[in-house]
C-alpha positions in Angstrom: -153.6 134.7 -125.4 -157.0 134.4 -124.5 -158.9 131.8 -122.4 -162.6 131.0 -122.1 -164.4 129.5 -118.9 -168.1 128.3 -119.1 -169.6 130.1 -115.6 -172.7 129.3 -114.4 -174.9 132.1 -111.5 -172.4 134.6 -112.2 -171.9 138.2 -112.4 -168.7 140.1 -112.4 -170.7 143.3 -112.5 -172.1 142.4 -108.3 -168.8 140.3 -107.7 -166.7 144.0 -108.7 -169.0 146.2 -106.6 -168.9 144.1 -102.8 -166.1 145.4 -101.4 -163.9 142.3 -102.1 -159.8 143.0 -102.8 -160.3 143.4 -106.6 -162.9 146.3 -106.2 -160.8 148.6 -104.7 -157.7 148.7 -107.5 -159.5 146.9 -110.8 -161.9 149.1 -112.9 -164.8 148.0 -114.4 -166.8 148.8 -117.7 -170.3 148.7 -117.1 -170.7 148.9 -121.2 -168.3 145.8 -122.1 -169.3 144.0 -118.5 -165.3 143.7 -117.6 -163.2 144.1 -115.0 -159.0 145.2 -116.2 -156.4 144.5 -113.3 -152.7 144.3 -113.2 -151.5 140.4 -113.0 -148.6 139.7 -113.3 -146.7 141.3 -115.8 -149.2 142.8 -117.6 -152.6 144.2 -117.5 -155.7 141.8 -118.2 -159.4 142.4 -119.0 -161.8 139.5 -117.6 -165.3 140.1 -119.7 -168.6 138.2 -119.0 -171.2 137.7 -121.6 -174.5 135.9 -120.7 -176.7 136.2 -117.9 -176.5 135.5 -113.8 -177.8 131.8 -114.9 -175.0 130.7 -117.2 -172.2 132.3 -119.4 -168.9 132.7 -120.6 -165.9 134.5 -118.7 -163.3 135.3 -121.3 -160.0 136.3 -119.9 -157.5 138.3 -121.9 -153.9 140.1 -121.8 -154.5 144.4 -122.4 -150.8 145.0 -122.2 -148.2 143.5 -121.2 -146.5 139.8 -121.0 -148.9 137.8 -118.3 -149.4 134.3 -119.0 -152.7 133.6 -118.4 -153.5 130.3 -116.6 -157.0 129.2 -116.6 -156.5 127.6 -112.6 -155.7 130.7 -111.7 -158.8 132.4 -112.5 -161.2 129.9 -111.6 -159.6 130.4 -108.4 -160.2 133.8 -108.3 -163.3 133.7 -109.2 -164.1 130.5 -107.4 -166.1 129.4 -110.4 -166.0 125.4 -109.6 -167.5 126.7 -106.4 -171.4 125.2 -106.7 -173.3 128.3 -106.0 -176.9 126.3 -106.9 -175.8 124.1 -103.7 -174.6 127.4 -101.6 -177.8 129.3 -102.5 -179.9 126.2 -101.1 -178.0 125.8 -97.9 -177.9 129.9 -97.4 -181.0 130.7 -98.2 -182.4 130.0 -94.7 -185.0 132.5 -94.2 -186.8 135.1 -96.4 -184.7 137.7 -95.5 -182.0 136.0 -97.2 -184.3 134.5 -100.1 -184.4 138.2 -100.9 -181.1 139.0 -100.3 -180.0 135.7 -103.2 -182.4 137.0 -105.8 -181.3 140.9 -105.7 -177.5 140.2 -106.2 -177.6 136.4 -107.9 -174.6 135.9 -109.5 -172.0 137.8 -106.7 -169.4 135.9 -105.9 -166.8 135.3 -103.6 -163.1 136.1 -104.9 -159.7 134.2 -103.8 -156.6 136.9 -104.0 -153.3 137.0 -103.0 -153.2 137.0 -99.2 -150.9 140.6 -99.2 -153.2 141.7 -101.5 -155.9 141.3 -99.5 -154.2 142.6 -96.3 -153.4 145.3 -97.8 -156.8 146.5 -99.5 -158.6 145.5 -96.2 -156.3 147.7 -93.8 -157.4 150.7 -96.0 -160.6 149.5 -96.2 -161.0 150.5 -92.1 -163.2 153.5 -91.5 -163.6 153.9 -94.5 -165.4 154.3 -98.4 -165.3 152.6 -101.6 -164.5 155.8 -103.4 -161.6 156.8 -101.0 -159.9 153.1 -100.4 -159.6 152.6 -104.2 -158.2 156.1 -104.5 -155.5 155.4 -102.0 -154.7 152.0 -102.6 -154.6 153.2 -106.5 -152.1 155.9 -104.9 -150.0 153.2 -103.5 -149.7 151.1 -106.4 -149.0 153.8 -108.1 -146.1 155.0 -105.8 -144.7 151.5 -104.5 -145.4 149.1 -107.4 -143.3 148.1 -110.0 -143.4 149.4 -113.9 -145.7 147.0 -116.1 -143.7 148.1 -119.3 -145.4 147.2 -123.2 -143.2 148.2 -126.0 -140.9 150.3 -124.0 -143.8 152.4 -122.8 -145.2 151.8 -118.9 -148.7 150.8 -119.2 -149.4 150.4 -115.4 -147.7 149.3 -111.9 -148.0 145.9 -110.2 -149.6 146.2 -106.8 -147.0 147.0 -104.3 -145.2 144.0 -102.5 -144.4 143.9 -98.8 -140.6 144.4 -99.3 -141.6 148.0 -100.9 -144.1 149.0 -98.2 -141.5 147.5 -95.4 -138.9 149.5 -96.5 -141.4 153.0 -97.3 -141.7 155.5 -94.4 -144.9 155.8 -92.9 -144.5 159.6 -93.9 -144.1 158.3 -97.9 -147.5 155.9 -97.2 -149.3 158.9 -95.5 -148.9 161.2 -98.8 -151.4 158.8 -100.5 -154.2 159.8 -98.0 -154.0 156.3 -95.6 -153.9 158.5 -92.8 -153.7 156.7 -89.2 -153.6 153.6 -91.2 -150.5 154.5 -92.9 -148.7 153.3 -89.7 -150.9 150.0 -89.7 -149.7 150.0 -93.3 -146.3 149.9 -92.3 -145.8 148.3 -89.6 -148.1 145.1 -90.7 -145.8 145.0 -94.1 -142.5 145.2 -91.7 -144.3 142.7 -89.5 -144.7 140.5 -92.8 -141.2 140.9 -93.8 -139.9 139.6 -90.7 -141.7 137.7 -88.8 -144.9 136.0 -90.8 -144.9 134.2 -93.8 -148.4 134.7 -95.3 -148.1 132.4 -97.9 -147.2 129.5 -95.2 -150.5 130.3 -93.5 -152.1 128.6 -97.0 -153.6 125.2 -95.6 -153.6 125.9 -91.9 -157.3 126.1 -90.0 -159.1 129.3 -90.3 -158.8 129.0 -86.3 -154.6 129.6 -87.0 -154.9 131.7 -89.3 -157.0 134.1 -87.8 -155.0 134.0 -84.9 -151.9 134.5 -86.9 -153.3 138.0 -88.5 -154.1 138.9 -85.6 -150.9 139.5 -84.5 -150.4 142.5 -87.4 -150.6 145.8 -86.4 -154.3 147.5 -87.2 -155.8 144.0 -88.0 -158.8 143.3 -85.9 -161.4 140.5 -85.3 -163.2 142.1 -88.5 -160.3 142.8 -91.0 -158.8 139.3 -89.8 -162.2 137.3 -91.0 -162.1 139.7 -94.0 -158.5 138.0 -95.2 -159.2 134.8 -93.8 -162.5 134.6 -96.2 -160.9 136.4 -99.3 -157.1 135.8 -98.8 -157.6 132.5 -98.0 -160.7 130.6 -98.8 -161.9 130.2 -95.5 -165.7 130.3 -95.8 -167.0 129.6 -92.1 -165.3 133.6 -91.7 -168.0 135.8 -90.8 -166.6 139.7 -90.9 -168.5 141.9 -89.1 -168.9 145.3 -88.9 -171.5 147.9 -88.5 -173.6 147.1 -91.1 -173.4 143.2 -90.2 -173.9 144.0 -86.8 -177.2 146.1 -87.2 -178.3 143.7 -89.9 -177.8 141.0 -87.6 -179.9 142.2 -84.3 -182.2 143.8 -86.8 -183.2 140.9 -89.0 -182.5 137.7 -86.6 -182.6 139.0 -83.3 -185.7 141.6 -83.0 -183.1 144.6 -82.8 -181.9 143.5 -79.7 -178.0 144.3 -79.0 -176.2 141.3 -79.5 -172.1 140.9 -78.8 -169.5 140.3 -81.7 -169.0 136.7 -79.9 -173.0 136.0 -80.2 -173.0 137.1 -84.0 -169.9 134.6 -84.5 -171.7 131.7 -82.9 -175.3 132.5 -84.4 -173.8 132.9 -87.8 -171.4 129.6 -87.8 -175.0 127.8 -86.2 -177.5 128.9 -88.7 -174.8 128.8 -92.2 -172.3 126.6 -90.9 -169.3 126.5 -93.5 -170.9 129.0 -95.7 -171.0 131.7 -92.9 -168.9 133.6 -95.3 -171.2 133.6 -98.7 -174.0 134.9 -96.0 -172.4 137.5 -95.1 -171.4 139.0 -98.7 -175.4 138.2 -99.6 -176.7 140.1 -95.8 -174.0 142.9 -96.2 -175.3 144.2 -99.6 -178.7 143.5 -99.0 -179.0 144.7 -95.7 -177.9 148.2 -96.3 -180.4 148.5 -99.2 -182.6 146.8 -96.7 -181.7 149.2 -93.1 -181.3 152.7 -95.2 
């Protein structure tokens, strides 16, 4: 099965490489301009052909038995989102002019909310190269066979049950570290006490407040979820990078708290807060280094 999806200001190649959910357990092929990922039960390749102005996203099954629903991967993708009206309303400043024309075509990308906790607790304090290596190790350890032909072709990403009932000792031997515990004990918290797929449809206000409670998940992992777990674009994550961007660009380098970065950010981008900050993020450490 294959399925075909006009795009327009598109490209999977920046989408893959901003630290989003599916960068840090899908590979890409710079040669083909294609993502594979485990969905369902199988293994899918999504390939772009055209350029960051207008194209074709052609999503098909590798291995495996996954039925491929074309909703689905618009959602992903967010490719009804109107990135012509996002770019006008973000593009606030020059800084940010700059920022649209270097990595035109990144998108935002809607996952599984326990996909997204997960990737973004091993995300903390840490690198691209190590967080896919141990979330690759997890899958790898806690998912479940993706079988074609009698052969196993791959593993599913791993599901709260098998990282509720994994000890934090099993979850250490894939290199989390502290976060192993934070691992564990958000998955338990999951398990028994919040239903993330119930959190679909709340405000972000809620649902921030509601990841909050897991263990390890702080004001910037929280906004990380809320944004790519759940849509919500007015979240603003911020981190280091953010932060320095931030006071250097908007502010004359002068220190500014987490609280002041929240309110200048919802004041200046409003609902879109969230595109900004994947568009300053990438841009500003090319920019700062």
């Amino acid at each position: 099965m294959k399925l075909q999806i006009p795009v327009s200001d598109f490209s999977i190649k920046y989408t893959f490489e901003s630290a989003q959910p599916l960068t840090f357990y899908a590979d890409f092929d710079p040669v083909d301009n294609s993502i594979v990922f485990p969905y369902g039960n199988g293994i899918v390749r999504a390939r772009f052909s055209g350029n960051s102005s207008s194209g074709m996203l052609t999503v098909e099954n590798v291995y495996g038995e996954a039925k491929l629903r074309k909703k689905e991967f618009e959602a992903l993708f967010r490719i009804n989102d109107d990135m012509q009206h996002i770019y006008s309303r973000i593009a606030s400043d020059r800084f940010m002019e700059s920022a649209i024309n270097r990595y035109r075509g990144m998108r935002l990308t809607l996952n599984d909310p326990w996909v997204t906790t997960l990737a973004f607790l091993v995300s903390q304090f840490n690198n691209i190269k190590r967080i896919r290596r141990i979330v690759k190790c997890l899958m790898e350890r806690f998912g479940d066979d993706i079988t074609y032909n009698g052969t196993i072709v791959g593993k599913t990403f791993p599901s709260i049950d098998a990282l509720a009932h994994a000890s934090v000792s099993d979850i250490s031997r894939c290199g989390a570290g502290f976060r192993a515990e934070y691992i564990k004990r958000s998955a338990d918290y999951c398990l028994y006490n919040i239903n993330l797929e119930k959190l679909k449809g709340k405000s972000y206000e809620k649902i921030k407040q509601s990841l909050l409670e897991l263990r390890g998940v702080g004001d910037k992992v929280a906004d990380c979820i809320a944004l790519m777990g759940y849509g919500k674009l007015e979240a603003f994550p911020i981190d280091t990078w953010i932060k320095r961007t931030v006071e250097n660009i908007y502010f004359n380098k002068r220190k500014k708290t987490i609280k002041e970065i929240h309110k200048f950010a919802e004041e200046k981008w409003d609902g879109l807060a969230g595109y900004a900050q994947q568009y300053l993020y990438w841009h500003g450490m090319h920019y700062l280094r």
